[in-house]
ZAVEXDREN-39395 format. One record per residue (C-alpha): x, y, z. Coordinates in steps of 0.2 Angstrom, whole numbers, padded with zeros to 4 digits. Layout:
N
<u X v Y w Z>
...
***
This chain:
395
<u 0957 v 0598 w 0650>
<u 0950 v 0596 w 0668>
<u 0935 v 0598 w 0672>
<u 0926 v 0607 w 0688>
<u 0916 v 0594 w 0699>
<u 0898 v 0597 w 0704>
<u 0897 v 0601 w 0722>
<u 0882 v 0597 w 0733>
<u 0871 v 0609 w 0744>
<u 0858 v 0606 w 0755>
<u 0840 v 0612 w 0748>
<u 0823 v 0609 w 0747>
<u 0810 v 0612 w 0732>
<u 0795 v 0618 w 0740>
<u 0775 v 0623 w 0731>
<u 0770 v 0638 w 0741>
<u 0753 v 0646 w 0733>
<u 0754 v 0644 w 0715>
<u 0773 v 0647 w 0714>
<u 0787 v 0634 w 0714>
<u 0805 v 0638 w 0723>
<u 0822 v 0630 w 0728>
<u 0822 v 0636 w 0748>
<u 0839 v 0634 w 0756>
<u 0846 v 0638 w 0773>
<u 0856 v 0653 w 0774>
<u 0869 v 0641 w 0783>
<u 0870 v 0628 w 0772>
<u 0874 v 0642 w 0756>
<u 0892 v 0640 w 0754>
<u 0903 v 0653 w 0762>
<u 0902 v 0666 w 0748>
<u 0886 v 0664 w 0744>
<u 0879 v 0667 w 0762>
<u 0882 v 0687 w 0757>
<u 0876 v 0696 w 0743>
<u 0884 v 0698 w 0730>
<u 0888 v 0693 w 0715>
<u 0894 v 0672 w 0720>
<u 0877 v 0672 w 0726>
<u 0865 v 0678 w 0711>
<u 0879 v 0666 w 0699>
<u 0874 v 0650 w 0711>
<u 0855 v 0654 w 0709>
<u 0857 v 0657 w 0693>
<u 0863 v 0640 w 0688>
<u 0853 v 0630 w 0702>
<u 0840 v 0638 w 0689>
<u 0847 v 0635 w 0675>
<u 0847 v 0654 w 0668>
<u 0851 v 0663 w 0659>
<u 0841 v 0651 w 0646>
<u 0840 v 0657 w 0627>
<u 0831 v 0642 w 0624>
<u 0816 v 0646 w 0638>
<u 0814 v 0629 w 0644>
<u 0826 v 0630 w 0657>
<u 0832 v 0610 w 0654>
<u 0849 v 0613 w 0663>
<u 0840 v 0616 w 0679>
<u 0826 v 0618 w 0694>
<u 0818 v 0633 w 0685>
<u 0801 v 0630 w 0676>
<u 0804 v 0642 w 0662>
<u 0791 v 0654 w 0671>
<u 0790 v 0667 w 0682>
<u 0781 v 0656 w 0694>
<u 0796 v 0646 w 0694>
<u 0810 v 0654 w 0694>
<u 0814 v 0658 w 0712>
<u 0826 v 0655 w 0725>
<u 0823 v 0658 w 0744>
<u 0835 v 0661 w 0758>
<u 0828 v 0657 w 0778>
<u 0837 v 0660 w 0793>
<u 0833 v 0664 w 0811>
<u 0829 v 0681 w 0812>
<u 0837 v 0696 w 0815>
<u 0825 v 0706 w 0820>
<u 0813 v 0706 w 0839>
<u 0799 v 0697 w 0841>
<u 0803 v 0689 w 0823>
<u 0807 v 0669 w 0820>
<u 0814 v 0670 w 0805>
<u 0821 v 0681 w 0790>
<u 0814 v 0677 w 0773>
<u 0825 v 0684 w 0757>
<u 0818 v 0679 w 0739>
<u 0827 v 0682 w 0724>
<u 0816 v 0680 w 0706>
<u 0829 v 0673 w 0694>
<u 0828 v 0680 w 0676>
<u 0825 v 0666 w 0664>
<u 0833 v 0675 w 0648>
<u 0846 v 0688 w 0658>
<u 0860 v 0686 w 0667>
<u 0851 v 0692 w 0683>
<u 0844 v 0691 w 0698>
<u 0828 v 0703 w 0704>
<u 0830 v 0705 w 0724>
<u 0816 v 0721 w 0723>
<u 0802 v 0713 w 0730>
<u 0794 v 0699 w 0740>
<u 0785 v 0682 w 0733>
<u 0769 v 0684 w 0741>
<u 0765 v 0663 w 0737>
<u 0781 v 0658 w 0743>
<u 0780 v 0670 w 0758>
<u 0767 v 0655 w 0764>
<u 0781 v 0643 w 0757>
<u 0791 v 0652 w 0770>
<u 0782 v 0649 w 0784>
<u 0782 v 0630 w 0783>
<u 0798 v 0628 w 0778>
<u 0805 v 0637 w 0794>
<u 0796 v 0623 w 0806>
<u 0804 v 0610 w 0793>
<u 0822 v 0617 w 0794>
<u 0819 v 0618 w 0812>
<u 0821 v 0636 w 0811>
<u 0807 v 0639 w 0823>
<u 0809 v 0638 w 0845>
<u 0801 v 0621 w 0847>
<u 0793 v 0627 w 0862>
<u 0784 v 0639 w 0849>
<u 0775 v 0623 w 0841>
<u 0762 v 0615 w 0848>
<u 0760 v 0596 w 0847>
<u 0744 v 0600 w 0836>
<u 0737 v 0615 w 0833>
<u 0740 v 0631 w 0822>
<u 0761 v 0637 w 0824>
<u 0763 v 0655 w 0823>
<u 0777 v 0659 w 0811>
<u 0783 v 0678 w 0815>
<u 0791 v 0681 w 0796>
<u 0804 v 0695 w 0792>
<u 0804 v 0700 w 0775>
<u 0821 v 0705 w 0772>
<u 0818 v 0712 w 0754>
<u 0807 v 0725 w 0759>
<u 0807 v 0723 w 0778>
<u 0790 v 0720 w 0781>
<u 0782 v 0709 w 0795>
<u 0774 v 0692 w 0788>
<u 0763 v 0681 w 0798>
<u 0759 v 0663 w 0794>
<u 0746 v 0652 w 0803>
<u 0754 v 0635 w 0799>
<u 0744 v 0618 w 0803>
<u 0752 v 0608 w 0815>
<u 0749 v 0587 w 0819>
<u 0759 v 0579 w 0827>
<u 0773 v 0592 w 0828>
<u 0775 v 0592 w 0812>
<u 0769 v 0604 w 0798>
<u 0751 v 0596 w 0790>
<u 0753 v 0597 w 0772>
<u 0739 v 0586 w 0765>
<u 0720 v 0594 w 0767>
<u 0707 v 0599 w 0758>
<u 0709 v 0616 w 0754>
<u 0708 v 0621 w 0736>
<u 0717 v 0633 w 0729>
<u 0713 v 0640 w 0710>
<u 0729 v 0638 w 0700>
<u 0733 v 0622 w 0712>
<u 0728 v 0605 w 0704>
<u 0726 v 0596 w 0722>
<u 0719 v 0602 w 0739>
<u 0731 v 0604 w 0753>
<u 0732 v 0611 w 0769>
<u 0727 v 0631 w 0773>
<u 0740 v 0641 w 0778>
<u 0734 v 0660 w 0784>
<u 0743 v 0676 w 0779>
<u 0743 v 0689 w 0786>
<u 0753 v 0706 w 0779>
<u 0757 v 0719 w 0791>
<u 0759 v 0736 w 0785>
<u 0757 v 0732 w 0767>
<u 0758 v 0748 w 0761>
<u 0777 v 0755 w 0753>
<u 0788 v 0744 w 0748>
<u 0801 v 0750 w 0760>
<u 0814 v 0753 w 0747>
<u 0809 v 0770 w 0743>
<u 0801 v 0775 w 0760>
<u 0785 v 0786 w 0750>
<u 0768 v 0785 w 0752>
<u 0757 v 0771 w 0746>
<u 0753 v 0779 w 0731>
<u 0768 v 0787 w 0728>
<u 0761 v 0800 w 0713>
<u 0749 v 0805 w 0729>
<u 0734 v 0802 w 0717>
<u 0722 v 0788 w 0718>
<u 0721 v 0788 w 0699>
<u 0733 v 0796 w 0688>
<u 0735 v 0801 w 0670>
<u 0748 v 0792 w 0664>
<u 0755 v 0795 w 0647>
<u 0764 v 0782 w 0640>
<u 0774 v 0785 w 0625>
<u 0768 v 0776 w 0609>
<u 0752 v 0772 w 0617>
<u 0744 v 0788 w 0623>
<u 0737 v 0792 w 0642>
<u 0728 v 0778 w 0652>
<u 0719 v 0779 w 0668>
<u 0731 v 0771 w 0681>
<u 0733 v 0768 w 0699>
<u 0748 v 0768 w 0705>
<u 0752 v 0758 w 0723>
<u 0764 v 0753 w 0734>
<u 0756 v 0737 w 0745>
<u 0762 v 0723 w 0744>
<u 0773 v 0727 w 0731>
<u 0772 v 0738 w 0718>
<u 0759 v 0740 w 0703>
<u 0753 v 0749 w 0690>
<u 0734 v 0746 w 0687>
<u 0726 v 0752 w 0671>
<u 0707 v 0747 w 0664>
<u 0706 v 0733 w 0653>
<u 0695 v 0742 w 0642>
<u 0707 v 0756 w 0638>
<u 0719 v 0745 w 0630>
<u 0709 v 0734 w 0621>
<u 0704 v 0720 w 0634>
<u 0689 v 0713 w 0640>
<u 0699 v 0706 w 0657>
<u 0695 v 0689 w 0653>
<u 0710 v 0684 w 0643>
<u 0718 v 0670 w 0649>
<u 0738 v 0666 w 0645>
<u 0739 v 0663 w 0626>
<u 0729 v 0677 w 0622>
<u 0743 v 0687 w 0628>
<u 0757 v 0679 w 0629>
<u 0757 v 0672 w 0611>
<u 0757 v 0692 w 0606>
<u 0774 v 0700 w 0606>
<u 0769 v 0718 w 0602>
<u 0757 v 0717 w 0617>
<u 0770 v 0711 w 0627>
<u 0780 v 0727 w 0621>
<u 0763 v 0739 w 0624>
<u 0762 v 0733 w 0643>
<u 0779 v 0733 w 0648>
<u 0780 v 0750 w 0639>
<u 0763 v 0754 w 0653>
<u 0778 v 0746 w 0666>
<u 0790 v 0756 w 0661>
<u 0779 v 0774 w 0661>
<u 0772 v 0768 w 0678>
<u 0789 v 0762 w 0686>
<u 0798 v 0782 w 0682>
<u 0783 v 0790 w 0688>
<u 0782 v 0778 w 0703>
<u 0801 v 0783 w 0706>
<u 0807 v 0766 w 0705>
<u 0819 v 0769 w 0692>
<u 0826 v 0784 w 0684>
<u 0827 v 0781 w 0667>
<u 0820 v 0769 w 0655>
<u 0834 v 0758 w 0652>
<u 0833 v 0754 w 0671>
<u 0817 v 0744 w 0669>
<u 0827 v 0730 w 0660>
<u 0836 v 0726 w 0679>
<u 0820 v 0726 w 0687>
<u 0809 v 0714 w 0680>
<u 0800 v 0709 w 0695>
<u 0794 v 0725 w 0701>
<u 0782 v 0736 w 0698>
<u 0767 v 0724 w 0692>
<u 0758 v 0727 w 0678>
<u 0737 v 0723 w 0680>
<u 0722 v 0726 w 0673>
<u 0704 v 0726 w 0680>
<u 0690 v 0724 w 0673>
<u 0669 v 0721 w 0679>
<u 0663 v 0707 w 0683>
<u 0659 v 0695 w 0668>
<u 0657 v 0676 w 0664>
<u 0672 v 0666 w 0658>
<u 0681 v 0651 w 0656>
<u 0695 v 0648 w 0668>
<u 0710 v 0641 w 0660>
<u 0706 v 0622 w 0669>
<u 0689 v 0624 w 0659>
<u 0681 v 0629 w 0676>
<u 0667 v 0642 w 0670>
<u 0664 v 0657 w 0682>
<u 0649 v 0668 w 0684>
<u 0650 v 0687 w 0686>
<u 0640 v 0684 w 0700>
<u 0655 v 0675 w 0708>
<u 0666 v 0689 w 0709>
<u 0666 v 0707 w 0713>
<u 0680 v 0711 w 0700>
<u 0689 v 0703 w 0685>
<u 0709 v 0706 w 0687>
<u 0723 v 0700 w 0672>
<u 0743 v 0704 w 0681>
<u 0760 v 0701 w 0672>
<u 0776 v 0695 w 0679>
<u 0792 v 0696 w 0674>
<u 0785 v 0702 w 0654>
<u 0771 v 0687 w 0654>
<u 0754 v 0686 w 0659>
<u 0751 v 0675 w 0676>
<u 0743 v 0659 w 0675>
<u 0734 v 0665 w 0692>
<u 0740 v 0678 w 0702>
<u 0753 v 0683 w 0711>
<u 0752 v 0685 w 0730>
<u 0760 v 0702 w 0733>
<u 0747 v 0710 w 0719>
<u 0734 v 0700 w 0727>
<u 0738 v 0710 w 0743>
<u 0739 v 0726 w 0730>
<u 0722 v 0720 w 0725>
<u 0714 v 0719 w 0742>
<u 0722 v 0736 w 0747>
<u 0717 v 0746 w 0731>
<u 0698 v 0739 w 0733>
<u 0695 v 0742 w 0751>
<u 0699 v 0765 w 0745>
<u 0687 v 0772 w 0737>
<u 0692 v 0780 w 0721>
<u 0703 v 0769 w 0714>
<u 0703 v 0759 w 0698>
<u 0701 v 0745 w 0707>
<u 0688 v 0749 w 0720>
<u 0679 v 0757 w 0704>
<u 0681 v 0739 w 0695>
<u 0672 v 0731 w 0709>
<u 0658 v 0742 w 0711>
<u 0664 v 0756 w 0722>
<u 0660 v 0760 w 0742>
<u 0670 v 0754 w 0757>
<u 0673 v 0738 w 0756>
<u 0685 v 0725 w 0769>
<u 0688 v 0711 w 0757>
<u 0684 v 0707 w 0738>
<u 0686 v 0690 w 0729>
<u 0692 v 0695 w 0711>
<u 0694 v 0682 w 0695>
<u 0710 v 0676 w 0689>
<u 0715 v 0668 w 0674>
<u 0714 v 0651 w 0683>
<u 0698 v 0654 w 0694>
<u 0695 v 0664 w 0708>
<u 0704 v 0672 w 0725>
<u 0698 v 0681 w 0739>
<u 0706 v 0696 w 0747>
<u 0704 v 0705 w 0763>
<u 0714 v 0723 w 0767>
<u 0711 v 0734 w 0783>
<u 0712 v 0752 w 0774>
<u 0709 v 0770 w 0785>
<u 0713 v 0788 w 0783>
<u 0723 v 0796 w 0796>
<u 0727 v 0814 w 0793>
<u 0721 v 0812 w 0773>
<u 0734 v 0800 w 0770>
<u 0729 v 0782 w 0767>
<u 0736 v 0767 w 0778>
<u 0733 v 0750 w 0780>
<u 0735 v 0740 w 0794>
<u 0736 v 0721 w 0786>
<u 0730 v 0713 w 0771>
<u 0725 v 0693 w 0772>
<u 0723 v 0677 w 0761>
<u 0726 v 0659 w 0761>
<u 0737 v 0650 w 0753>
<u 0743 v 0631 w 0754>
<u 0762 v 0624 w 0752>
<u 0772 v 0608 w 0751>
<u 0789 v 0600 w 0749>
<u 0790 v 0595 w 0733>
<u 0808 v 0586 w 0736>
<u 0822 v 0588 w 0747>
<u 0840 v 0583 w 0749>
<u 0855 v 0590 w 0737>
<u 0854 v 0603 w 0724>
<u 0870 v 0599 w 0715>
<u 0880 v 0615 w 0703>
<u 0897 v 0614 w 0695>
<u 0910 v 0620 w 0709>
<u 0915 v 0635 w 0694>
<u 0899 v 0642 w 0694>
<u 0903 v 0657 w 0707>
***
């Protein structure tokens, strides 16, 4: 019997945040796979390694994580005024699919760096040394990115001594800065699409929980820690070890996701894995990071614990940290109310893995919130870069 032969393509593994990602060049994709469709989500798939019944992802790039399971597509953009467009696809690790519903706010700095790498940039738009101004297009949602990206030398600085929680070495800071957060531009609503701050949500088999309900960044359901048993200092195996809480908060996800009108029914949820978020948020209080790193409730205005893709985050994700920032700076909201209440431009909240601070521009125009940008820093670095090599049957 003949076999198929592995085929080689151009790619690049690349930290950005506290995410991990194979980045490739739209024009390096093979033929089929520069469209969407399905040759494309078969090739991420098995660059991966998913879908994995083993969860360890062995066959492949993936980590076995949410954090690690993603694949990103850069080209030069489409759009005015724009350098490149940024496409991210999270790759289920169990299920034959891929989640194209929302952005990768850690990767979104990978993004940045990686188009000066690719030389996907106007030359004459990097300075010699300096900060580069990426102008990002996030095709998922179509949402403006910037990314202040180091520069020596003409190339990208990666090394630094920026420390990120969640990041075992320091690196160089890269600025974000998200325009227009708010709507995730798929559905074209308001920011919080119920057009309450806080909601009653009932949740079948559970009951009715206190939720916000937002659409910055991308989209998230956030409930009170207290209300379903939390203290908001859990770390990751004192969820993720519990199948039937795993069931209780992806049954919060799924309430949150109709009433957001993301999905239609139920069954939908299990397509759209990556959004909405799940979180909970808590006061301040002391804990023990998950490096053993011990933080003070006086280091933190707010205590927030987010899921991905059914499992809680080792840190947090960049797209609810933007949710994070946003919710905090409107009074009213369970997040604001976490941190203390009152008009507030910026918040640094605890995460299983330390700390992070978030600052959002919110204001009211005609009793509808907006908010202009939301911004954080992040760091990235290539990991490796050369070939990722698939078997030339896979799509």
């Amino acid at each position: 019997m003949t076999q198929a032969t592995q085929i080689k393509i151009p790619a690049t593994y690349l930290r950005g945040g506290t995410s991990k990602g194979v980045f490739f060049r739209l024009e390096d994709l093979p033929a089929s796979c520069q469209v969407p469709g399905e040759a494309r989500d078969r090739l991420f798939m098995r660059v991966i390694g998913s879908p994995d019944p083993y969860a360890a992802h062995i066959d492949g790039m993936g980590g076995a994580t949410s954090s690690t399971s993603k694949c990103v597509i850069l080209s030069r953009s489409s759009q005015p005024e724009h350098d490149v467009d940024y496409l991210y696809g999270q790759v289920s690790i169990d299920s034959p699919f891929v989640d194209w519903s929302g952005n990768c706010g850690n990767l979104s700095t990978g993004a940045g760096a990686f188009a000066i790498h690719a030389g996907l940039v106007d030359p004459a738009r990097i300075p010699e040394n300096g900060v580069c101004t990426v102008r990002i297009w996030q095709a998922n949602i179509g949402k403006t990115i910037i990314a202040q990206v180091p520069v020596t030398n003409g190339q990208v600085q990666e090394t630094g001594d920026f420390e990120l929680d969640g990041v075992t070495f320091p690196a160089a800071e890269i600025v974000l800065e998200f325009l227009d957060p708010s709507d995730d531009g798929e559905e074209g609503g308001s920011m919080f699409p119920t057009g309450n701050l806080v909601d009653d949500l009932e949740v079948p088999g559970i009951g009715t929980l206190k939720a916000t309900m937002i659409t910055a960044g991308i989209p998230t359901v956030f409930v009170n820690a207290e209300d379903i048993g939390y203290q908001g200092t859990e770390l990751r195996e004192d969820i993720n070890g519990d199948p039937e809480a795993l069931a209780r908060f992806e049954a919060i996800r799924i309430a949150g996701a109709l009433r957001m009108g993301l999905i239609s029914k139920p069954e939908e949820a299990a397509k759209r894995q990556h959004t909405p978020k799940i979180a909970f948020v808590s006061r301040p209080k002391d804990y023990r990071a998950s490096s053993g790193k011990q933080i003070q409730a006086g280091e933190v205005d707010l205590l927030v614990r987010a899921l991905s893709m059914g499992k809680l985050h080792h840190a947090m994700m960049g797209t609810a940290a933007v949710a994070i920032g946003t919710a905090a700076a409107i009074p009213g909201t369970l997040v604001n109310q976490a941190a203390g209440g009152g008009d507030r431009e910026a918040v640094r909240f605890g995460h299983p893995s330390g700390t992070l601070r978030v600052g959002a521009e919110a204001r009211q125009v005609n009793g509808e919130w907006q908010v202009t940008k939301a911004i954080m820093s992040r760091s990235a670095r290539i990991l490796m870069e050369g070939w990722v090599r698939v078997p030339a049957d896979t799509f």
